[in-house]
C-alpha positions as CSV (number, residue, x, y, z in Angstrom):
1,X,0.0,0.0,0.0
2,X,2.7,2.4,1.0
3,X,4.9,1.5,-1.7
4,X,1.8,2.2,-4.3
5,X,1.5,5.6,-2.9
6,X,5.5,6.1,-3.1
7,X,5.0,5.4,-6.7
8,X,1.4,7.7,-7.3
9,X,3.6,10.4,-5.7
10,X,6.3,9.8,-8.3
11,X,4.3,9.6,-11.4
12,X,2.3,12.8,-9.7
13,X,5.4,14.8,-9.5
14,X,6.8,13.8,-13.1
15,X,3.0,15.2,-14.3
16,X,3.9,18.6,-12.7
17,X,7.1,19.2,-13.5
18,X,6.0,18.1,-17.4
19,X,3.6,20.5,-16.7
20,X,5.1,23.4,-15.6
21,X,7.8,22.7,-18.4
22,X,5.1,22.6,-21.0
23,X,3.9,26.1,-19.4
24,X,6.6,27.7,-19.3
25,X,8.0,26.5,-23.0
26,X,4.4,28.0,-24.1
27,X,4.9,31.1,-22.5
28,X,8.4,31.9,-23.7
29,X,8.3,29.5,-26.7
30,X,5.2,31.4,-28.2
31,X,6.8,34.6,-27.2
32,X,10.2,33.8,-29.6
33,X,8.3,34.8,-32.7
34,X,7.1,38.2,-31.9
35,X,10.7,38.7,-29.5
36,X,12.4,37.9,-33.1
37,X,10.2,40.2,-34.7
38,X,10.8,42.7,-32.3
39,X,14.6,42.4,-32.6
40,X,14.4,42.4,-36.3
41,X,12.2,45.3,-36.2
42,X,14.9,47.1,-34.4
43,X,18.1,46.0,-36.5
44,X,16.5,47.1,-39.7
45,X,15.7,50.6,-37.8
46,X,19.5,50.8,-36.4
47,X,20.9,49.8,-39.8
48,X,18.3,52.2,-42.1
49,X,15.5,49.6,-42.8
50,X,11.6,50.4,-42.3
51,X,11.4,53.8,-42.7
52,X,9.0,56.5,-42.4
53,X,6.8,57.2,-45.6
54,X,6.9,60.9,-46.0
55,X,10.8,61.5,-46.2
56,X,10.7,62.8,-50.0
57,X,7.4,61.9,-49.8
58,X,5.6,58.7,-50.3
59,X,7.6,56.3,-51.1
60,X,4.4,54.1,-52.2
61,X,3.2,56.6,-54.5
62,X,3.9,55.5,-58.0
63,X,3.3,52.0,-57.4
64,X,0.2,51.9,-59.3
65,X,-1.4,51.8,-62.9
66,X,-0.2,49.0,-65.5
67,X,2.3,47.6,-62.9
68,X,3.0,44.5,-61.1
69,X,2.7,43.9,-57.7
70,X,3.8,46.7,-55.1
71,X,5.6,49.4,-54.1
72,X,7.5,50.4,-56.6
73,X,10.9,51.4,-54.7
74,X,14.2,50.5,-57.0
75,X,16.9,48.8,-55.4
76,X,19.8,49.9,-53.0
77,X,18.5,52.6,-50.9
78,X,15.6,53.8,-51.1
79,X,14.0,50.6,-50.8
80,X,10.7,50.2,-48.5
81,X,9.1,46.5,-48.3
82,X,5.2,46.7,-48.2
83,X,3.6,47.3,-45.0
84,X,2.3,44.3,-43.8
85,X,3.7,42.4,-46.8
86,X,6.9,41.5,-45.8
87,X,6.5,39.4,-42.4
88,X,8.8,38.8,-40.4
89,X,10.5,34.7,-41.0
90,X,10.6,34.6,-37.7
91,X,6.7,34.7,-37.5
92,X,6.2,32.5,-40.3
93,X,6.5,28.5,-40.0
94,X,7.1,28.1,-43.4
95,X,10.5,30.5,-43.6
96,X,11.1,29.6,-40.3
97,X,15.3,29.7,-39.6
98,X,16.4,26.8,-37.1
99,X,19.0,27.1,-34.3
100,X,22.7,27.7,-36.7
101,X,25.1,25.2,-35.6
102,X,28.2,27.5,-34.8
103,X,28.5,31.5,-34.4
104,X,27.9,33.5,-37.0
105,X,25.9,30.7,-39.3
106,X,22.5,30.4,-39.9
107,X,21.0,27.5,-41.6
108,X,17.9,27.2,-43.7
109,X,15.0,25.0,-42.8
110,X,14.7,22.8,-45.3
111,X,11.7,21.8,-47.3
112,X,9.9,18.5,-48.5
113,X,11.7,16.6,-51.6
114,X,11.0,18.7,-54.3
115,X,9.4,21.8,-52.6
116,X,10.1,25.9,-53.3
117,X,12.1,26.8,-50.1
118,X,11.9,30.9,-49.4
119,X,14.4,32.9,-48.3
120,X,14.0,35.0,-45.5
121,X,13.2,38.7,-46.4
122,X,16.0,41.2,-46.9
123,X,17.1,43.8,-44.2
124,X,16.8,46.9,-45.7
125,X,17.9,50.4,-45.2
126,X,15.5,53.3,-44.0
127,X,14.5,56.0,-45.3
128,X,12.8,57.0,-48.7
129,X,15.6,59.6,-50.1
130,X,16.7,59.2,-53.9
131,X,20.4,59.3,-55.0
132,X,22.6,59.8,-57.4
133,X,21.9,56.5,-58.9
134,X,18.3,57.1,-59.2
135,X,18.7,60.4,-60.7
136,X,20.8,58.5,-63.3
137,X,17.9,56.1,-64.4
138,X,16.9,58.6,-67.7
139,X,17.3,62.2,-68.4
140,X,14.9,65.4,-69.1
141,X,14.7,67.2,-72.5
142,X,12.8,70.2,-73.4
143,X,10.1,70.3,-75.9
144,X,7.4,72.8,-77.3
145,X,7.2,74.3,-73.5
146,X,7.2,71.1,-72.0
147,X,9.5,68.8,-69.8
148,X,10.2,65.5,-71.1
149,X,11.2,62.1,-69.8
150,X,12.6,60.0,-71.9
151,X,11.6,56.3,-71.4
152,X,13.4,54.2,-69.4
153,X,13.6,50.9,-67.6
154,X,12.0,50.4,-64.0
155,X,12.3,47.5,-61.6
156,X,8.7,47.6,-59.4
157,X,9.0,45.1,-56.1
158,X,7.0,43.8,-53.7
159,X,6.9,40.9,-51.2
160,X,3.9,38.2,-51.2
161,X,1.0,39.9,-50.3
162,X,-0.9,37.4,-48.0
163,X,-3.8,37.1,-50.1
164,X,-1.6,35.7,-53.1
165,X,-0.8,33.3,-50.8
166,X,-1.3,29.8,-52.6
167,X,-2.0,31.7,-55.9
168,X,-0.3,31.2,-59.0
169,X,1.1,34.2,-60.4
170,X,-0.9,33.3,-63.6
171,X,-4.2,33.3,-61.0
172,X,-2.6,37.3,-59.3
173,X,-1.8,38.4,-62.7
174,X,-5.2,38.2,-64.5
175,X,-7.2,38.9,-61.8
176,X,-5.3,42.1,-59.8
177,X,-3.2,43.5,-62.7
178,X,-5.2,43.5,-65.9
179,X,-4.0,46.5,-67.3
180,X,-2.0,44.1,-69.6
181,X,-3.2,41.0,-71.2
182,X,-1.9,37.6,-70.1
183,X,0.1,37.5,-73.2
184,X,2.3,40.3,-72.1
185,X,3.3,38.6,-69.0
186,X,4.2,35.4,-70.8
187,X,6.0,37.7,-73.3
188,X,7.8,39.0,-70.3
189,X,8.9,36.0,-68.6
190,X,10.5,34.6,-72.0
191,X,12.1,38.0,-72.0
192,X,13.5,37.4,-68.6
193,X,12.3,40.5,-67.0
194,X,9.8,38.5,-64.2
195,X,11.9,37.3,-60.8
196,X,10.9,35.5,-58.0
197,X,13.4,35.5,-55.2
198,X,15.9,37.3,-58.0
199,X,15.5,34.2,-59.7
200,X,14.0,34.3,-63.5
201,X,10.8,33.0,-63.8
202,X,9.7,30.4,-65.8
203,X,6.5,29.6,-65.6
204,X,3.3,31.7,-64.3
205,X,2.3,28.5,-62.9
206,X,4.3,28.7,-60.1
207,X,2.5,29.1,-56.9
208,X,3.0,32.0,-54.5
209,X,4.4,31.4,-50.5
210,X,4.4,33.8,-47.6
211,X,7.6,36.4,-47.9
212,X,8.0,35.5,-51.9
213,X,9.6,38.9,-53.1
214,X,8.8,39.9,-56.5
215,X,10.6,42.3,-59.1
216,X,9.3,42.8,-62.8
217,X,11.4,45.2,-65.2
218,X,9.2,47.3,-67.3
219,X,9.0,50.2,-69.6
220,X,8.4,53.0,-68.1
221,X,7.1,56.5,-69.6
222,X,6.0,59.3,-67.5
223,X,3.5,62.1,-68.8
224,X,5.3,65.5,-69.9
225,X,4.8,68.8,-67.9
226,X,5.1,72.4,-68.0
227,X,9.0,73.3,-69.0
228,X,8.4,75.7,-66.0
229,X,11.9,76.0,-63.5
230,X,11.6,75.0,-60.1
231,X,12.6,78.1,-58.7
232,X,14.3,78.4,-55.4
233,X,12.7,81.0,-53.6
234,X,14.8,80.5,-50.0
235,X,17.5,78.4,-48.7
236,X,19.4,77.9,-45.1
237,X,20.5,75.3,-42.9
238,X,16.8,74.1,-42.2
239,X,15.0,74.3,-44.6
240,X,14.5,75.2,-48.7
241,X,11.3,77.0,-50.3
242,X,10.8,77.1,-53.9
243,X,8.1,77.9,-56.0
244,X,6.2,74.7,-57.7
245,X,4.8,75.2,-61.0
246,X,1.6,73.7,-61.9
247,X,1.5,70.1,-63.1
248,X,4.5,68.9,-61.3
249,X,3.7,66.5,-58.9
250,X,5.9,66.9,-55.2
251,X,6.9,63.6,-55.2
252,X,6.8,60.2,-57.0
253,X,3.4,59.3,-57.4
254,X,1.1,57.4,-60.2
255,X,3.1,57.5,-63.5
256,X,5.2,60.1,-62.3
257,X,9.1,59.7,-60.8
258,X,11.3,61.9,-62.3
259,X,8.8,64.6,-63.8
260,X,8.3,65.5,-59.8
261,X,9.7,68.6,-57.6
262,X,11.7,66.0,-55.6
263,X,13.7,64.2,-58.8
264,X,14.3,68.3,-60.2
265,X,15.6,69.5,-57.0
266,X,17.8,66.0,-56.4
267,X,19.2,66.3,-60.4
268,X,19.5,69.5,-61.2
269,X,20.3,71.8,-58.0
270,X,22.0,68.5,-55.9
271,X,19.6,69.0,-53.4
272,X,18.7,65.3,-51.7
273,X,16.7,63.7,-48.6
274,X,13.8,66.4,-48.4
275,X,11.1,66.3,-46.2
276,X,8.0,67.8,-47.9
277,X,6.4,70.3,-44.6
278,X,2.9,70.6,-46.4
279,X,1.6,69.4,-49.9
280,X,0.1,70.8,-53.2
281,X,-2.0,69.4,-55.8
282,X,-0.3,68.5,-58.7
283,X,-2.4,71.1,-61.0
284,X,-1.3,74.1,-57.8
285,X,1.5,76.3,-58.3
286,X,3.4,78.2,-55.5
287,X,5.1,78.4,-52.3
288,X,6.1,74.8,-51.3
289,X,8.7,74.3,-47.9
290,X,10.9,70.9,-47.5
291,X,13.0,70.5,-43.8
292,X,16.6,69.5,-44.7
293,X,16.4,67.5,-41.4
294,X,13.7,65.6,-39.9
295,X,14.2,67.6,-36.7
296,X,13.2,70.7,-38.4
297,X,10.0,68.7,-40.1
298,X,9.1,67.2,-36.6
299,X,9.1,70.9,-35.3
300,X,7.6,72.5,-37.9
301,X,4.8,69.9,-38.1
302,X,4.1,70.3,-34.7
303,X,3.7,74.1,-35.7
304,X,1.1,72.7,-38.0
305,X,-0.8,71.3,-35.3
306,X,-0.9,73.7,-33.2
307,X,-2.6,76.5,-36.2
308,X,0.4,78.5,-35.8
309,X,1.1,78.6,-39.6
310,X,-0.7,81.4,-42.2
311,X,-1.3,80.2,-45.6
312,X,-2.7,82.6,-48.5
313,X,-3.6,81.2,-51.6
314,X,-4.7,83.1,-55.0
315,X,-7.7,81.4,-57.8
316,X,-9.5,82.5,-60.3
317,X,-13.5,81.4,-60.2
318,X,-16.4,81.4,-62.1
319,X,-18.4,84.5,-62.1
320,X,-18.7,87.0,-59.6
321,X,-18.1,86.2,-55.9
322,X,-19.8,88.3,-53.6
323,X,-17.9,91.3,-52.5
324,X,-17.6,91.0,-49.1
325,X,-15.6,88.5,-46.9
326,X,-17.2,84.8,-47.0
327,X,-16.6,82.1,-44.3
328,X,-17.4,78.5,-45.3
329,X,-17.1,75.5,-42.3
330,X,-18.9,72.9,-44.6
331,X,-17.3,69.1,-43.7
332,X,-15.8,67.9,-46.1
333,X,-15.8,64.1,-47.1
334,X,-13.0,61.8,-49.0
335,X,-15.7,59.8,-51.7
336,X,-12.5,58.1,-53.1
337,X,-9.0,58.4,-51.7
338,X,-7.8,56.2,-55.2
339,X,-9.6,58.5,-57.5
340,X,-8.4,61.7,-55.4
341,X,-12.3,63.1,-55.4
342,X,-14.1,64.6,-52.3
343,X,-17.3,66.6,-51.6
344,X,-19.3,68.5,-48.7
345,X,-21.5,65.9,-46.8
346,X,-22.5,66.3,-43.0
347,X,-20.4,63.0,-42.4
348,X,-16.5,64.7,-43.8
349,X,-14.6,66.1,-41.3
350,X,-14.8,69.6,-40.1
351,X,-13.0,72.7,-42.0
352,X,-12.7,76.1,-42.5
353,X,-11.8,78.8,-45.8
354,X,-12.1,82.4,-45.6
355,X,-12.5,83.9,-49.2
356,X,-12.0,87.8,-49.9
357,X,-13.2,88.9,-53.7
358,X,-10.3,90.9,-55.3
359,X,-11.4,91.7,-58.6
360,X,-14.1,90.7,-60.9
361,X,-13.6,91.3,-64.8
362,X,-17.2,90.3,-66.1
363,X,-16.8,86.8,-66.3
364,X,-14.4,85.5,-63.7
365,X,-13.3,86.6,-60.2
366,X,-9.7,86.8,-58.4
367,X,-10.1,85.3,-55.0
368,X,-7.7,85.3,-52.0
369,X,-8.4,81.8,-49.8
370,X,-7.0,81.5,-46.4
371,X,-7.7,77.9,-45.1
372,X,-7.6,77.5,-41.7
373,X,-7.7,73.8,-41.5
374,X,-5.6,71.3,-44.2
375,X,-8.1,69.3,-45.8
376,X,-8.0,67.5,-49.2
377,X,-9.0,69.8,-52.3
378,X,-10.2,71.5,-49.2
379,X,-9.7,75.5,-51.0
380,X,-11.4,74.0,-54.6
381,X,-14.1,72.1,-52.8
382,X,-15.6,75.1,-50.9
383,X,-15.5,77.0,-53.7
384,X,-17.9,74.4,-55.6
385,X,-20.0,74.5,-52.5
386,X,-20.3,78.4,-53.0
387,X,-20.9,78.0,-57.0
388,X,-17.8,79.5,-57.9
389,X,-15.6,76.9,-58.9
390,X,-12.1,77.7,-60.2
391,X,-12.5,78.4,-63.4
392,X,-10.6,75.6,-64.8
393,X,-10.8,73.0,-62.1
394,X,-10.7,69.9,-64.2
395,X,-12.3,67.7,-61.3
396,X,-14.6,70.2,-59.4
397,X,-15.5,72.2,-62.7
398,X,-16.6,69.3,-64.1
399,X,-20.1,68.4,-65.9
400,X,-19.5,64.9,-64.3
401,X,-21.6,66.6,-60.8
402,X,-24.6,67.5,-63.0
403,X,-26.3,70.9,-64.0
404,X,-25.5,72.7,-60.8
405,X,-21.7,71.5,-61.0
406,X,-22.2,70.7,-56.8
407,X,-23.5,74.3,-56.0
408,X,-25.0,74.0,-52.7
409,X,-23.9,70.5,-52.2
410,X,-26.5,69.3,-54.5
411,X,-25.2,66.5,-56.3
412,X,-27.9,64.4,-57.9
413,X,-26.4,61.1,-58.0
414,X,-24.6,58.5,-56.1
415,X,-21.0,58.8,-55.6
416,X,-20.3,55.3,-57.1
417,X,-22.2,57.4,-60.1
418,X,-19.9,60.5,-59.3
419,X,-17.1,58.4,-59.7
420,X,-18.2,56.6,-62.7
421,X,-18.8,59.7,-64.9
422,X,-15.5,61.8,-63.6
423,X,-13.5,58.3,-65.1
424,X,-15.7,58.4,-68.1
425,X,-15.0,61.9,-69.1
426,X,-11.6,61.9,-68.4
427,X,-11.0,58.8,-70.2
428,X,-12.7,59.9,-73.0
429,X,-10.1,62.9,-73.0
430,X,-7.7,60.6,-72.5
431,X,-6.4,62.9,-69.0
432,X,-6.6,60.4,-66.6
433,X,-3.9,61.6,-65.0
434,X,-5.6,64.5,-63.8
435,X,-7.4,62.2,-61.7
436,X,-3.9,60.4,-60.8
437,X,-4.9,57.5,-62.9
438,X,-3.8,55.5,-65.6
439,X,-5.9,52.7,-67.7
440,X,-4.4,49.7,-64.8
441,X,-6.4,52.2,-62.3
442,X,-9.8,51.0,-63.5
443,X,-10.1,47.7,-62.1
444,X,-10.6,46.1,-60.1
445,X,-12.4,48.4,-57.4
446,X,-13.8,51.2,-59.7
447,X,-16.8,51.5,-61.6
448,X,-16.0,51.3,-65.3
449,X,-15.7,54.1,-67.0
450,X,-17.4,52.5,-70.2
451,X,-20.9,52.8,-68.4
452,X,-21.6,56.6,-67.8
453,X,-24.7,56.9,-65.4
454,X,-27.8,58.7,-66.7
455,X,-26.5,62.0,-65.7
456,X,-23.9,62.3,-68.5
457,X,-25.3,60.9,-71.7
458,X,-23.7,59.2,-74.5
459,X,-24.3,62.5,-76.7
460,X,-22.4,63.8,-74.0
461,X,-19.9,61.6,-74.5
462,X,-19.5,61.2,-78.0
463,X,-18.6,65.3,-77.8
464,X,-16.3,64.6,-75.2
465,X,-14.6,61.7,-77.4
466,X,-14.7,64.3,-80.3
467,X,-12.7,66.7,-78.7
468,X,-10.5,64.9,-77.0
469,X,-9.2,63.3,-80.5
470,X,-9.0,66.6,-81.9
471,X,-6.9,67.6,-78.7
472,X,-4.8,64.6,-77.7
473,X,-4.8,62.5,-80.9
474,X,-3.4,59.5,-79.1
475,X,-2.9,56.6,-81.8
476,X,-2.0,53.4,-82.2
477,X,1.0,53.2,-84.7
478,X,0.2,49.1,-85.0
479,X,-1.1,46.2,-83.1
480,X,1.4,43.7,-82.1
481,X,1.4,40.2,-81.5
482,X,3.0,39.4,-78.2
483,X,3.6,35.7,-79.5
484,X,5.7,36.6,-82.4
485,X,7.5,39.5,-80.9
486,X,11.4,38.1,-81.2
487,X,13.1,38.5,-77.9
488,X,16.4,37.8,-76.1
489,X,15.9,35.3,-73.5
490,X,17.7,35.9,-69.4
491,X,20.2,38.0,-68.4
492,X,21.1,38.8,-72.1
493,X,17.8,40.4,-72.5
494,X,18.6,42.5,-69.2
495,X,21.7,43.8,-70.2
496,X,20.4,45.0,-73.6
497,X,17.6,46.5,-72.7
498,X,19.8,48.9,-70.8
499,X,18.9,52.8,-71.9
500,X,16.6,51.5,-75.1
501,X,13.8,54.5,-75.4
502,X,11.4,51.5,-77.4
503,X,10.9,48.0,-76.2
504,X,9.2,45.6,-77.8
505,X,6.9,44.9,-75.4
506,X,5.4,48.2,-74.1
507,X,2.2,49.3,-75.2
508,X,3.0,52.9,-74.9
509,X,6.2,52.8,-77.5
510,X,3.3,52.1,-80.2
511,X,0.9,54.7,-78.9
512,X,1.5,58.1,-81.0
513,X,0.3,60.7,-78.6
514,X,-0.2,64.3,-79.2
515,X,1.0,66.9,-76.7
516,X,-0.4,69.2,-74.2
517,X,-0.4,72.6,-74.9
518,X,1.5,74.4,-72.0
519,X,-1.3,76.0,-70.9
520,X,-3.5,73.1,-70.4
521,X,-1.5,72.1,-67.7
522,X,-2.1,75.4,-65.6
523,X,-4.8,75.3,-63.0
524,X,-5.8,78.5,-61.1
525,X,-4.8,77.9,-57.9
526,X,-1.4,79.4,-56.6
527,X,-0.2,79.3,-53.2
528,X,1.1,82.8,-52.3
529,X,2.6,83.0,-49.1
530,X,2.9,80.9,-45.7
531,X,4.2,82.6,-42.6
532,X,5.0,80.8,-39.4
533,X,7.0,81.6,-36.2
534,X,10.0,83.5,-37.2
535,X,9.6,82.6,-41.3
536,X,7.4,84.1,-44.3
537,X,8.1,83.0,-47.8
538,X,6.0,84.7,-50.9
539,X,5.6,83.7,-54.2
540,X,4.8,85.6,-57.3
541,X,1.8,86.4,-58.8
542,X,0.7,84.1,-61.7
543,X,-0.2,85.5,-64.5
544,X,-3.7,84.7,-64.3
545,X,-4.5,86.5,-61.0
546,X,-3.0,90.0,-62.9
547,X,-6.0,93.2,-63.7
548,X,-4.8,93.2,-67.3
549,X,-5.0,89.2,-67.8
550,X,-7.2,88.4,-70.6
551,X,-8.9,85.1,-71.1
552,X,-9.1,83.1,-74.3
């Protein structure tokens, strides 16, 4: 009897202690993944890895339209994985990386007899700031008023984005990238110019895993814009003002990369690692500030916060705005951060303009706008609200709102119709990029632009179409069969493909398009001065805002 309770005792004790051990290898065991994590997180920040988005702006920006997959940072610095794309190995079973037998070595875990074992992802260094060796990726020419890009080869890279997961990239290709046909991608892989892992593709077949890093070479042409300088208005040890013409975007964004005021300040006055301290539209012109350190942003934004910063823009608006001062607080609402489109609704978020009529010349009216609050479009939608649009607003101007053009906030039709008929009319004259678009942007998740809602008519339409092939002319100079294009196959194709301006592959080289006239790429909206603690910087008057300017 006693010796059966010695040995209940025993086997009792060997259960806890199995237990406790089991506890505590959960507890610690479970926590190794997110401590790995953790530790990685804070290597790739010591060494320059996972940085923040806004130094020389968004680093995301032009990582969409007829692209593959991702963020379209090149390589060396500069480069930004996907947020939430690139997971940690040490999270992931399937990448996990075992115990390394000595110091120093690692070694991979390895797969099943015959299966695609994944490297862990790449430590990479922070920050968002362009060199030297992406300023060297093509060069500018002048042209009939405009600045010119000439074509160029582009890498675009992403990691695995979890739901490709298990997807072929056939299966990720012609459902999230249909801007070009299946054909083109097979074209491409026999080209060489799809990697998986920096290994050549050969088949779209091949299924995606977790942390799969992705890089497709393609053919890159950006849209032209004004031949306007980027003139440098100020310059000290904190911070440099200049004055941004219209059309230039501030930093890379859509189809634009080196036609941006962050490329022409980093190419042709050496100036590098900006931080943009506020942001224009594209189509506004005028006084734009960049920290040269992000202490100076940090403090400067924090100036922001706190409403201790005066900003005065200059527009020119339809008809005649009432004489006296004008307040509007309407809300103001985002109806599509991808199209770039928003609109007065009691749901937006709360905002304030203060208009003062300068002059008035019969037709159109010169407008001072202070906003007191830094919402989207937040000067041009108010000014819809008030039924004075700027006069050449190509978005809030728009016949797309219906007859009233949004006066009063009376927009008679949904915004998925809103959206519908903007796309429509702007891809009937062929400026999608004045909604930040490009043809890839259509689907998946927007309405297609080939079925207008009631509201703008196919007589509508057809004028549009008219005009815009009178204006733009864009052409086709020949289909092409994919199939029977001859190409170079691996790295031979890479290395001759090196500063071509035509590629056999690229839809664009056989698009004959007509150009802008200079003046179509002027909206009028100018930002004329901003004044802080201890700074003011002014810009001159456009044209446009002059007594004596006449229209056409």
């Amino acid at each position: 009897m006693w010796l059966g309770g010695r040995l209940w005792l025993q086997d009792l004790g060997q259960v806890c202690f199995n237990l406790r051990r089991f506890t505590f290898d959960r507890t610690w065991g479970g926590r190794r993944g997110p401590m790995a994590e953790t530790l990685s997180t804070g290597a790739e920040a010591a060494s320059g890895l996972g940085a923040p988005a806004q130094q020389n702006g968004d680093a995301g920006g032009d990582a969409r339209g007829e692209q593959p997959p991702g963020r379209p940072e090149p390589a060396g610095p500069g480069v930004e994985p996907a947020p939430g794309d690139a997971k940690q190995a040490a999270g992931s079973g399937e990448q996990a990386v075992t115990a390394a037998p000595g110091p120093g070595k690692r070694k991979k875990r390895r797969g099943a007899t015959g299966e695609r074992v994944v490297p862990p992802p790449k430590k990479r260094r922070a920050g968002v700031s362009f060199g030297d060796e992406h300023f060297a990726e093509t060069s500018y020419y002048f042209e009939g008023g405009l600045r010119k890009v000439r074509p160029y080869y582009f890498d675009f890279r992403t990691y695995c984005k979890g739901r490709w997961v298990g997807h072929s990239l056939l299966h990720v290709f012609s459902t999230e990238f249909r801007a070009q046909p299946l054909a083109y991608y097979e074209a491409a892989v026999r080209a060489g110019r799809l990697h998986l892992n920096e290994e050549p593709v050969q088949d779209l077949s091949v299924v995606l895993k977790d942390n799969d890093f992705l890089r497709n070479t393609v053919h890159r042409h950006e849209p032209p814009v004004t031949a306007e300088p980027v003139r440098l208005l100020a310059e000290n040890e904190d911070v440099v003002v200049v004055d941004k013409p219209s059309s230039i975007p501030v930093h890379p964004c859509g189809r634009f990369r080196h036609n941006t005021v962050i490329f022409i300040l980093g190419k042709e006055h050496k100036l590098k690692e900006l931080h943009p301290l506020h942001r224009l539209d594209r189509l506004t012109s005028g006084v734009l500030m960049f920290a040269k350190t992000a202490a100076v942003s940090e403090r400067i934004h924090e100036q922001v916060r706190d409403r201790q910063l005066e900003k005065e823009y200059m527009c020119r608006v339809e008809g005649e705005f009432p004489a006296e001062e004008v307040t509007c607080k309407e809300p103001i609402l985002v109806v599509s951060y991808k199209v770039g489109v928003c609109r007065v609704d009691p749901r937006g978020k709360p905002c304030e303009t203060v208009f003062q009529r300068l002059s008035y010349n019969g037709h159109s009216s010169v407008v001072r706008c202070q906003p007191l609050t830094g919402r989207t479009h937040q000067i041009r939608v108010h000014l819809q609200f008030l039924g004075h649009p700027i006069l050449n607003d190509p978005i809030y101007n728009s016949i797309a709102w219906g007859p009233s053009r949004g006066r009063g906030g009376h927009i008679p039709k949904t915004d998925e119709e809103l959206l519908r008929d903007l796309v429509a009319e702007h891809q009937a004259k062929q400026s999608l990029d004045v909604l930040d678009l490009c043809e890839g942007d259509l689907s998946p998740g927007l309405p297609e632009s080939t079925a207008p809602s009631s509201g703008l008519g196919k007589d509508c339409l057809g004028e549009l179409a008219a005009s815009a092939q009178k204006m733009d002319g864009a052409v086709e100079a020949g289909p092409q069969d994919l199939d029977t294009v001859p190409l170079a196959s691996g790295k031979a194709t890479e290395i001759d493909v090196v500063h071509q301006e035509t590629d056999p592959l690229c839809a664009e080289c056989r698009l004959v398009r007509q150009d802008p006239l200079p003046q179509d790429l002027v909206m009028f909206l100018h930002a004329l001065r901003y004044k802080g603690p201890g700074f003011e910087y002014f810009s001159p008057m456009p044209a446009w805002a002059q007594d004596d300017w006449q229209e056409d």
